[in-house]
N, C-alpha and C positions, 0 to 999 in steps of 0.2 A: 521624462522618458529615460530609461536606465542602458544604458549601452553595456554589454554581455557578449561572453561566446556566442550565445544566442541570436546577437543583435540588437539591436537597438527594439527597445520593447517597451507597452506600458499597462500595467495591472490597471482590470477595469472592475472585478470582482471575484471576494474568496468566500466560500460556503462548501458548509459540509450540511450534506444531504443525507438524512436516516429513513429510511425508507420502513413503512409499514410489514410485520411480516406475513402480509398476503402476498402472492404471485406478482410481481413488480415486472414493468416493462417498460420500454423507451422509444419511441422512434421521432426522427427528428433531421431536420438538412439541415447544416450550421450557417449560421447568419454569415457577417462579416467579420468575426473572430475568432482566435483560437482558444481551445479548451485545454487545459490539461485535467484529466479524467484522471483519478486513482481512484482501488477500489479501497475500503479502511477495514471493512467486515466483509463477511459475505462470499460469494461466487455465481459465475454463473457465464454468461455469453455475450462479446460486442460483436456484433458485426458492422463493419466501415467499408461501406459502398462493395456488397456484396460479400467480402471476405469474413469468414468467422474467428473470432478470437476468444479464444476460454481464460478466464478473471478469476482470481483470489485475493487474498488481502495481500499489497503489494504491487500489482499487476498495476500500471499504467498505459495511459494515452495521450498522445499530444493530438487532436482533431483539428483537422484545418479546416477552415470558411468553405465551404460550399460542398464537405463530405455529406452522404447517406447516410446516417447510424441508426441502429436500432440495438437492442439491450433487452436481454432480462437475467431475473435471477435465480439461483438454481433455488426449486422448492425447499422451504423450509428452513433458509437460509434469510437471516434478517440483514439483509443491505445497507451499506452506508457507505457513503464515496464524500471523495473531495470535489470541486468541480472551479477553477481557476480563471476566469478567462481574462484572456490578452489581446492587446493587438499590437502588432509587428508594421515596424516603421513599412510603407507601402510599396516605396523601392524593392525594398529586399522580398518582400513578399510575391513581387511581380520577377523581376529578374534574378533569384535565383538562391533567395538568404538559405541559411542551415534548415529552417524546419520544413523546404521545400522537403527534404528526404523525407520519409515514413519513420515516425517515431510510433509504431504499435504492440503495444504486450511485450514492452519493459520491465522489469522488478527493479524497487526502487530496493535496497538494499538494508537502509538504517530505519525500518520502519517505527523504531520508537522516538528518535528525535523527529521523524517525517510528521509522527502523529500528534507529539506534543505540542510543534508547530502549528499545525491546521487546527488543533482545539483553541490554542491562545488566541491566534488569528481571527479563526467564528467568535469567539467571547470579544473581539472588538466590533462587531457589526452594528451594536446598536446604538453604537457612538460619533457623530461625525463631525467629532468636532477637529481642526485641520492636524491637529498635533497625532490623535489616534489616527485618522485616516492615510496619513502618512507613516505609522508603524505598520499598520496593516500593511498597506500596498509593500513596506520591506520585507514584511514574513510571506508574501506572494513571491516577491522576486527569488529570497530563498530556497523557497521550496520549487521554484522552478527549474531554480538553478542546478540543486539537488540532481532533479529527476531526469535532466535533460544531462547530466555526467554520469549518473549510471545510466541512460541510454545509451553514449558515446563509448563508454570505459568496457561495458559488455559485446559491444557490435566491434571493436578492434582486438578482445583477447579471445582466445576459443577459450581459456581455463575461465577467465570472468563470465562466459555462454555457459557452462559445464556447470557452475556455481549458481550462477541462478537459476537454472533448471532443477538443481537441488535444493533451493530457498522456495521453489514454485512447489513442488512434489512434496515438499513436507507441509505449509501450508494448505495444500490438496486434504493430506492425510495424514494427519497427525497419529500418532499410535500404530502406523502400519511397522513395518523391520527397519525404517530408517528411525531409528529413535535415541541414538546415542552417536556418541563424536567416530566410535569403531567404523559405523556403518555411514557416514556422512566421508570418510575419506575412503572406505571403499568404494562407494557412488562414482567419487571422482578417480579413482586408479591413483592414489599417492598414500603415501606414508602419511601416520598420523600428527606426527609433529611437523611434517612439510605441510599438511593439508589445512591445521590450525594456523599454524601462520601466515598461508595466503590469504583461507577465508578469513583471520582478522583484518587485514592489510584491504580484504575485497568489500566485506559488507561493514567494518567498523567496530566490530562487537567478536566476543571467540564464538565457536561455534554452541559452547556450551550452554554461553548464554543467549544466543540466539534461538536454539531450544526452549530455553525455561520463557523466555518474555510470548513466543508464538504460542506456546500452551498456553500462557496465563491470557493472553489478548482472546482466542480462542472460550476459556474456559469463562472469561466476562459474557462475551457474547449466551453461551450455553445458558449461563443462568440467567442472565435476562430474557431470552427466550423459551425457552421450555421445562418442564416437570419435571426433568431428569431427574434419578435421583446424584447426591453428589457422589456414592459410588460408580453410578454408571458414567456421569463426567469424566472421572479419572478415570476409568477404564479407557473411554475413547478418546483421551488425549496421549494413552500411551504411560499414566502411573501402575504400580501394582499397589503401592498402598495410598489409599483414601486419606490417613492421617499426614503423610509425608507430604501429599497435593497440599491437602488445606493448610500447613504450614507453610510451603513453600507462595500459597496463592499468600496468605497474611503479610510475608517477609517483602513482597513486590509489592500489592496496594494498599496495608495498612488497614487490613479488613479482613473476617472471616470471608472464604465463601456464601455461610449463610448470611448474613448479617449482608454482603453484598446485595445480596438476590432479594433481602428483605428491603434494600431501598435503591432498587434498580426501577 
């Protein structure tokens, strides 16, 4: 059992779930344990015990035992979430520990260390022998830990609320007017040099590159899902030129886009 800001806690299962891209839905009362819910692709809708919540890649959940959920995703949109579960020492549970609060529709901040985590993690599931089964349950506590400090770090700064609203809004919409570092510090009302050095300090990454990684995570998903052509990809991620995308897609995966899409 790992004792944490959290609590005292103990990983019982990590999986990443890809969901088909037909119309995906969820409903479900949660047993005796918590979930930590991230979305990794995708968008779409939680609702937890009546209330709605709108999901993009980043969006989190902490689900406590005995919530209502229900889930779907937005058409056309190929789904894949993390799904973490826990259980919390049972004192703290009953009388009063941290996750008693609502942890819902967080943005977890660093989503490229979050993701590379949760891929390592699933690549040990089909080992259990005691040496992997205890890596694993570390890269759970992790990324728990993660998720549960940009929950914390966001609900005490209103500028950390203001910044993830803008990490949420461009994940939404990629290619819309937020599409450069100009327009991500006007967002937030600061100067551009003020505003890059928070958002590094806030999400771990500059803003710039927080840009290129969400288009390219984005423009993965695009070609494995659908015929677009690659000009029309870079158009709705927000490039003007088609050749500058497909370099820039090579220089992050070590792969054409085509050649991607030819073995996605």
């Amino acid at each position: 059992m790992n004792s944490s800001p959290i609590g005292n806690f103990t990983i019982k299962s990590l999986n990443l779930f890809r969901h088909p891209k037909r119309y995906w839905t969820w409903r479900k009362k949660m047993n005796n344990h918590f979930n930590l819910w991230v979305a990794i692709e995708g968008s779409g809708i939680m609702s937890i015990d009546g209330i709605r919540y709108p999901f993009q890649p980043g969006t989190g959940f902490i689900l406590n035992p005995g919530a209502q959920i229900s889930a779907e995703q937005k058409v056309g949109d190929c789904l894949w979430n993390l799904a973490i579960h826990f259980l919390l020492e049972k004192t703290q549970a009953v009388q009063g520990g941290p996750l008693v609060e609502t942890c819902h529709g967080f943005q977890i901040r660093d989503m490229v260390t979050f993701r590379a985590l949760a891929d390592y993690g699933e690549s040990l599931n089909n080992t259990n022998d005691p040496v992997t089964v205890s890596q694993k349950s570390g890269i759970g506590e992790q990324l728990l830990l993660m998720a549960y400090k940009d929950f914390r770090e966001a609900g005490q700064n209103p500028m950390s609320r203001k910044m993830d609203e803008l990490m949420a809004h461009i994940y939404r919409s990629l290619g819309d007017t937020i599409n450069d570092v100009d327009a991500m510090a006007r967002f937030c009302g600061l100067s551009r040099s003020h505003f890059s050095r928070l958002f590094k300090q806030h999400a771990g990454q500059s803003p710039n590159s927080f840009l290129i990684n969400t288009r390219i995570m984005a423009a993965r998903n695009r070609l494995r899902n659908s015929s677009a052509t690659l000009e029309t990809i870079a158009h709705e991620l927000g490039y003007r030129d088609v050749y500058f995308f497909s370099r820039q897609f090579k220089q992050k995966t070590g792969i054409t886009p085509n050649n991607y899409r030819n073995h996605a």
